[in-house]
N, C-alpha and C positions, 0 to 999 in steps of 0.2 A: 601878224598872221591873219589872213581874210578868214570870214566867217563860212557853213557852211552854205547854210541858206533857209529860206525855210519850213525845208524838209529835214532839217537836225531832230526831230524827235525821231522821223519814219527810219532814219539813218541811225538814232541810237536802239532805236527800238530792232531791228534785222539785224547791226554790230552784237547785240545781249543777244539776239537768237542764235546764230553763228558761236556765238562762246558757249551756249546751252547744246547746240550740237555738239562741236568738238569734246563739249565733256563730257558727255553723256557716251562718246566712244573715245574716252581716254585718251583723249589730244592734250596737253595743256594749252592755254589761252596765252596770248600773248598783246595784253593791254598795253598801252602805253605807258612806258614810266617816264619820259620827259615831259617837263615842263610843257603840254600842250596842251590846249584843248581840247583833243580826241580824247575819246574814252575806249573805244573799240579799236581795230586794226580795222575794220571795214570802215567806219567811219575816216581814219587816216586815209587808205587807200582811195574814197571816191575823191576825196580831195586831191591829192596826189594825179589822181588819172583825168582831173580836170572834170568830174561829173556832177560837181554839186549844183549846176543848173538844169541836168535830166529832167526829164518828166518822168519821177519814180513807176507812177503808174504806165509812163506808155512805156517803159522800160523793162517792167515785171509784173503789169497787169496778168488778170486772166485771158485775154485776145492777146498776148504778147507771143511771139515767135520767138525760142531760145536762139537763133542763128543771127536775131537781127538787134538783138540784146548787147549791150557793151558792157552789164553786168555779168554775164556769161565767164567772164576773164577771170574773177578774184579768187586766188589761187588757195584761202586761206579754208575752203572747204574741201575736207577728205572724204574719200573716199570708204563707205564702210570696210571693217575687214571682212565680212559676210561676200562683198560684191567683187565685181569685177569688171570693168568698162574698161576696154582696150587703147581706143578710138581717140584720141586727142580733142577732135570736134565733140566727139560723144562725152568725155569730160568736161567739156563746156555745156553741154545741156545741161549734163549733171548737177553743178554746182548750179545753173539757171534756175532748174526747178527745186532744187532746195530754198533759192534767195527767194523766190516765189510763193511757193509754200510759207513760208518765214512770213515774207509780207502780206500775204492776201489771209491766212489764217491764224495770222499773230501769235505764232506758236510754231517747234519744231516739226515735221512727222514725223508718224512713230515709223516703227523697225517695219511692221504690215505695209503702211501706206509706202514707206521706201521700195519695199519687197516686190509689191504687188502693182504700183504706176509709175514707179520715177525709174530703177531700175531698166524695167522693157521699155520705156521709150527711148533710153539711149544705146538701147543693143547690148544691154549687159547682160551680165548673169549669176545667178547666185549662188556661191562657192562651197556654201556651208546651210547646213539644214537651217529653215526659217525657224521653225519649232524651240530649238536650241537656242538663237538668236533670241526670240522675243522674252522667251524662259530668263535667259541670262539679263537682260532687260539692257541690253545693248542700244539706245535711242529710243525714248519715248513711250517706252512698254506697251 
């Protein structure tokens, strides 16, 4: 089995972010339990979609464009239940500026930062009082 490359930290480190979001809004994670060397399903999947030579940074830098992003695709981020993005395309921002946020601030954002910049850039909207959301500590309090 080929390596991934050596962006395997930056790739385990956004895989652990991705499983901190999904639990933090009551996804289960789903690691790997085969014998592999993945530790994440993100880290599976870059390999899998053939990215492990990307340029993490021109990929999900902060000058990055979600549209022109081939991380945009990995289906393994949800959607808060607070939100609501209709849009297919707008779903791939979505999950863009999660993996972004993940990467460039080494950490998830919270339920606020979702609410108030990631949300309205992709034309969503929010379903459910913010107030109740953060209270309930639904992502990142």
């Amino acid at each position: 089995m080929s390596s991934l490359n050596g962006n395997d930290r930056v790739f385990q480190r956004i895989g652990k972010g991705i499983e901190e979001y999904r639990r933090q809004l009551g996804y289960p994670n789903y690691r790997y339990q085969m014998a592999t060397k993945f530790k994440t399903a993100f880290e599976k999947w870059i390999f899998d979609e053939a990215l492990v030579d990307e340029s993490i940074g021109g990929e999900l830098g902060s000058h990055c464009d979600p549209n022109d992003s081939n991380f945009s695709t990995f289906d393994g981020i949800p959607l808060p239940p607070y939100a609501r993005v209709r849009c297919p395309s707008n779903k791939d921002k979505y999950r863009f500026y999660i993996l972004q946020y993940i990467y460039t601030k080494e950490q998830v954002p919270t339920t606020e930062y979702i609410c108030k910049e990631i949300i309205p850039k992709c034309d969503g909207k929010i379903i459910a009082h913010v107030s109740r959301v953060i209270e309930r500590g639904s992502i990142g309090k």
